[in-house]
N, C-alpha and C positions, 0 to 999 in steps of 0.2 A: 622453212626449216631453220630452228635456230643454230647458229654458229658460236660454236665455244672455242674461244679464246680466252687470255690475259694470263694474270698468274699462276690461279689455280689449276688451268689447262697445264702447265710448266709443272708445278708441282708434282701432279697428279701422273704426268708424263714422265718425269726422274724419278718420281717411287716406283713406278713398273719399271723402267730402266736396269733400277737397284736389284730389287726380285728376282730379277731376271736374271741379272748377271752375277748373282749368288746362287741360281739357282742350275744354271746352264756354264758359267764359268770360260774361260780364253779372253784372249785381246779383244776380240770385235763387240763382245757385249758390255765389256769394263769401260771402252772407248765410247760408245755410248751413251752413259752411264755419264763420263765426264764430260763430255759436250753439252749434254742437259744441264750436269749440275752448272755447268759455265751460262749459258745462258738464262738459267733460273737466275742466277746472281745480276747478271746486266740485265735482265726485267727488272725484276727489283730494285735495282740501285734507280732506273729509269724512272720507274713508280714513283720512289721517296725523292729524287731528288731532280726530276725534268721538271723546269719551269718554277720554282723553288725560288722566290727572290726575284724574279723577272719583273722589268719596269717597261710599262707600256704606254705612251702619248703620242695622241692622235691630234695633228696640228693640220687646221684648214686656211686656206691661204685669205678666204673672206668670209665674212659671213652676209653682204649684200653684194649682191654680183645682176650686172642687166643683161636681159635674155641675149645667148647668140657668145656669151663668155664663157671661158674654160674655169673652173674651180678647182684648184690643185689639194688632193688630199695626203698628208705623211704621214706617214705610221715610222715608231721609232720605238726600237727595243734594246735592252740595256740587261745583261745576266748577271744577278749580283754574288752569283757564286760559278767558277768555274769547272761545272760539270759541263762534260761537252754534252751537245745536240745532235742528232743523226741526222734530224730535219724540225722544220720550222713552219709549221702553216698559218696564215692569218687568212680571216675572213669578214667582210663587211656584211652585217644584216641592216634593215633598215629599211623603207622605203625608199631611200637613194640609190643604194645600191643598181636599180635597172638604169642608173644613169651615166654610170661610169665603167672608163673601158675597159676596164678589171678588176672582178671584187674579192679576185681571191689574189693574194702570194706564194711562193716556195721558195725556202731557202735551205741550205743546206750549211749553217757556222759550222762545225766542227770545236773548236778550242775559241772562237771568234767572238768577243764577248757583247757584243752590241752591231748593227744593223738598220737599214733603214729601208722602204718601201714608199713608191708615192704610187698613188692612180689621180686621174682625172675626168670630171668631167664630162659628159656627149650630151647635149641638145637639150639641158636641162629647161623645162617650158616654166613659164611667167606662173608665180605662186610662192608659198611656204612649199620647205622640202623637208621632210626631218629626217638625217640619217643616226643610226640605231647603233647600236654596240658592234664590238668590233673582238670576235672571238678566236684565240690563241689556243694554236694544238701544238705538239709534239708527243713525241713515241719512241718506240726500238726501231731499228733494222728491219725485224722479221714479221711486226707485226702485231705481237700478242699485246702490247700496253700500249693505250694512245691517254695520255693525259691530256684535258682544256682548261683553261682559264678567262674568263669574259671580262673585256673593259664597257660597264654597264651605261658611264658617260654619252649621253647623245648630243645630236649637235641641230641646230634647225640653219635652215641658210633661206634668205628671200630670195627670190628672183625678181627684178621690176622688169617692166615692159621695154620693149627695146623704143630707142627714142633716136631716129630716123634728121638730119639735117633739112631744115626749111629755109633758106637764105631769102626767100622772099615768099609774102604770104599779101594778096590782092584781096584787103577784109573790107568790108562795106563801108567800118566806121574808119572812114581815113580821115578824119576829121578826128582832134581830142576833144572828143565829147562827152570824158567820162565825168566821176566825180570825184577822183582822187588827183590830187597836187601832185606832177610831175616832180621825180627827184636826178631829173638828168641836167649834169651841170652844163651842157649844147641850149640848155634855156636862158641860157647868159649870154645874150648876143647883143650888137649892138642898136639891131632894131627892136630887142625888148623892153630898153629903157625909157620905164616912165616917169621918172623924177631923179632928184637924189637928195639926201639926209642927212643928220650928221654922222658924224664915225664914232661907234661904238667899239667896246675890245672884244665885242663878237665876231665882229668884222673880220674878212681875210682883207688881204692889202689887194688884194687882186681885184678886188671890187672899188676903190680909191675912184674918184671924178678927181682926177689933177687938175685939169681946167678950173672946175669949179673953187678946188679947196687955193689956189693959187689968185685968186682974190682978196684973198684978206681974212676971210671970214672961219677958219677952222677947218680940218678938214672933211673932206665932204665925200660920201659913198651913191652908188649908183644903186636906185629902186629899180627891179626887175619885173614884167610882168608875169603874174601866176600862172605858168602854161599846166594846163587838166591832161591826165593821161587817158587812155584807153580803158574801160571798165569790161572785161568776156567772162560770162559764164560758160562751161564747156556744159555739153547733157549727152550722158552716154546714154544713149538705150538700151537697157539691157535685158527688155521684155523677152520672155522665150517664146512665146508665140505661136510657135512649131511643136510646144511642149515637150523639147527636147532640149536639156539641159548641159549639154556635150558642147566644151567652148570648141566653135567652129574656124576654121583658116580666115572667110571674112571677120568674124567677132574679135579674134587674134589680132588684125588688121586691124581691126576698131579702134581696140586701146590701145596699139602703141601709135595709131593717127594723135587721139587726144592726147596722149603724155608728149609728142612731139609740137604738136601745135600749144601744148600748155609752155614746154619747154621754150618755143619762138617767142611767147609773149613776153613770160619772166624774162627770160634776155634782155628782152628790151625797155626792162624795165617798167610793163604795164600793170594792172591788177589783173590776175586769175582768179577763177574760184570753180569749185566742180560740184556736180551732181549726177550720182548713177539711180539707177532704179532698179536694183538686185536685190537680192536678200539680206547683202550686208548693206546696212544706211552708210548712205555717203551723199554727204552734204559738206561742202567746205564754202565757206564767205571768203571773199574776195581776201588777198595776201600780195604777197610779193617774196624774193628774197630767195637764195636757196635753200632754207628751212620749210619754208612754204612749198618746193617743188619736191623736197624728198618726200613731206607729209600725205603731197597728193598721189606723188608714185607708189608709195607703199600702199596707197588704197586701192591704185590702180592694179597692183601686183597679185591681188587677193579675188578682183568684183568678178563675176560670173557671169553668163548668160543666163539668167536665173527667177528674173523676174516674172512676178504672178501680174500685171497689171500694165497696160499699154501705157504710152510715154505722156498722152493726154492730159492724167489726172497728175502726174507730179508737176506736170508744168503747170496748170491750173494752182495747185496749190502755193506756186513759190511765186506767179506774177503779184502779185497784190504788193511783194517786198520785193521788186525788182527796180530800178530807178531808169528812168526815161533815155537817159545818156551811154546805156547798157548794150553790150550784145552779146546775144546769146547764141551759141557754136552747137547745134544739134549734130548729133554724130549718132547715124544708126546703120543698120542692116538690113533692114526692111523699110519699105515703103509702102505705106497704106492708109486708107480713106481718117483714121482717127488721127496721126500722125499729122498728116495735113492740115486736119481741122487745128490740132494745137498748135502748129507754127502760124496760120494765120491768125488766130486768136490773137498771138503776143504782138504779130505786125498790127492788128488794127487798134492795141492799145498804147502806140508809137514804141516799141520795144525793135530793135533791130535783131532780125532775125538771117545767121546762115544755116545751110544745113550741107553734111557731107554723109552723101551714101556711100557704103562702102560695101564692098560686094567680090566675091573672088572672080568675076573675071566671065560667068556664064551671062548669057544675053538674058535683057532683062525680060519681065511679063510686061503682058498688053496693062496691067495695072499698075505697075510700077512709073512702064514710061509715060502713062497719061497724068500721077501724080507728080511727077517729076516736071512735066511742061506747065501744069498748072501752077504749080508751085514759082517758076520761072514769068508767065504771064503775071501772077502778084505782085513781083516784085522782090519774090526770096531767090539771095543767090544761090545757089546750089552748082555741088560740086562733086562728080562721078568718081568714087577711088575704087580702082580697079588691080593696082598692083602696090608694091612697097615701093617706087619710087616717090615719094613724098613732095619733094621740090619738085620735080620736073610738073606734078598732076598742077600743084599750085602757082608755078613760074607760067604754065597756060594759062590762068585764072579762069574766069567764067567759061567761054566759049570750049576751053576744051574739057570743060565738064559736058556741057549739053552733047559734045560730039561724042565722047565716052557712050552717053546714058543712051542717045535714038540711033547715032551711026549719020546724023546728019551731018 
């Protein structure tokens, strides 16, 4: 049934009023008569002039925030003319909205010319989020007039994947075997010195041979040997497999393993580089730097469990451009017979090869833990990730993978 209200209900309600009380005459129907016409007048004034000039921004405290952070949203309203409000409602639409702890406001200014509202926030998961306009009511007292106004501004916010403390990480290639030129000034030591030269005004003085230049001859700088960094590829899996497309609590696990293990290397200054095999291409060449770690988080922030095509053929495709000195950090969810075949592949073409299963936590299948041991009889280390503590799985190294994976 439709419900009639707003002005013309008022209207229509004080001309019978009027009628009436010309027609029947005394106090009680004249008294009538004026209450209507009173509040026909404060509808209307409410009509023309609620919300009339009102200034609305909606300020977010970031717009990149890593999973597991609160994101504070303000809403701030500003009356540029002083008719009073009875009430005040604001409301968030938008996709974000299920994310926070409250998407609606009530306020009640009265004469109070400006106002502010914050929400925040809950458990916003790793991706784009875009939140949507943000729509302003008010109204009467009684009901009959509710006026809106929409701030049609939206706002997108990333989430990256949450990136977990590693303090030690037991990698195969402990040796610098890669092919990029170390830029850690700890390579100035004094058994790295293989000569010295003379002194240029490139020179720091800190590199000065006293000894030498205190001969007579001008003075003289110390030649360092070229210490090579670490070269990792990281290789998400992101084959669905299951054909089920729903990022899963282990898949979740996945990538913030890689952004934290990409995040250990950068640290320390080694060469990263990444590759998923999802819908969206993600291929990054080896970097460095914290520009290079937001570039790869932000991909990470986005990649799916999505992929049409086992982890095999992208690894087949990138060995041919892979350099000998290399290693490559498989990170999957499943374990199976094509998967194995492509880690051994890259081991017999001298590529170093780890790999880190990761898994929520249920015991494995009879095929996973015989891929898993073979994998190990190879010669790939491998490494069982079963919960978020991240350091503790890798401060175990090897052995407490294998105990993870059989319970041996």
């Amino acid at each position: 049934m439709k419900r009639f209200q707003g002005v013309p209900v008022l209207i229509l309600l004080t001309a019978s009023a009027y009628a009436f009380a010309r027609f029947q005459g005394g106090h009680v129907p004249w008294f009538l008569f004026y209450v209507l016409l009173v509040m026909l007048v404060y509808a209307a004034l409410v009509r023309l002039f609620s919300l009339s000039g009102i200034e609305i921004i909606r300020h977010f405290s970031t717009d990149r925030i890593t999973q597991g952070e609160r994101l504070r949203i303000q809403v701030f309203y500003r009356l540029q003319r002083p008719f009073p409000l009875s009430w005040l409602l604001v409301r968030h639409h938008g996709g974000g909205t299920v994310y926070l702890d409250q998407d609606r406001h009530v306020d009640f200014p009265g004469w109070k010319r400006q106002g502010l509202f914050e929400s925040y926030s809950v458990r916003l998961p790793r991706g784009r989020h875009h939140f949507g306009e943000v729509e302003v009511s008010s109204g009467d007292l009684f009901g009959f007039v509710e006026k809106r106004i929409t701030l049609p501004e939206t706002k997108e916010v990333l989430v990256y994947p949450r990136i977990r403390p590693i303090r030690s990480w037991s990698t195969v290639n402990e040796r610098n075997t890669g092919q990029s030129l170390s830029t850690l000034h700890i390579a100035e030591d004094v058994a790295a010195v293989v000569g010295v030269r003379d002194y240029s005004n490139r020179d720091r003085l800190s590199r000065i041979h006293w000894k030498a230049s205190a001969r007579g001859r001008g003075l003289k700088v110390k030649e360092f040997e070229q210490r090579i960094t670490n070269d990792f590829l990281f290789v998400l899996d992101c084959w669905k497999g299951d054909g089920q497309t729903t990022a899963s609590v282990s898949f979740e696990r996945a990538v913030s393993l890689t952004a934290s293990l990409i995040h250990h290397a950068l640290e320390r200054r080694f060469s990263a580089g990444l590759l998923t095999t999802g819908q969206l291409p993600g291929q990054f060449p080896l970097g460095r730097g914290q520009e290079h770690l937001l570039r790869l988080c932000e991909h990470l922030a986005e990649v799916k469990k999505d992929g049409d095509r086992p982890l095999k053929e992208p690894i087949a495709q990138q060995t041919p451009y892979l350099s000998r000195g290399m290693t490559v950090v498989v990170i999957t969810t499943q374990l199976e017979e094509e998967l194995q075949q492509a880690i051994m592949y890259l081991s017999h073409v001298g590529i170093r090869v780890e790999c880190c299963w990761v898994s929520n936590g249920e015991p494995p299948t009879a095929v996973e833990t015989a891929c898993y041991a073979q994998l190990r009889r190879w010669g790939v280390r491998c490494v069982s990730v079963t919960h978020d503590d991240f350091d503790q799985i890798f401060r175990g190294g090897d052995f407490h993978g294998m105990d993870a994976a059989t319970g041996k």
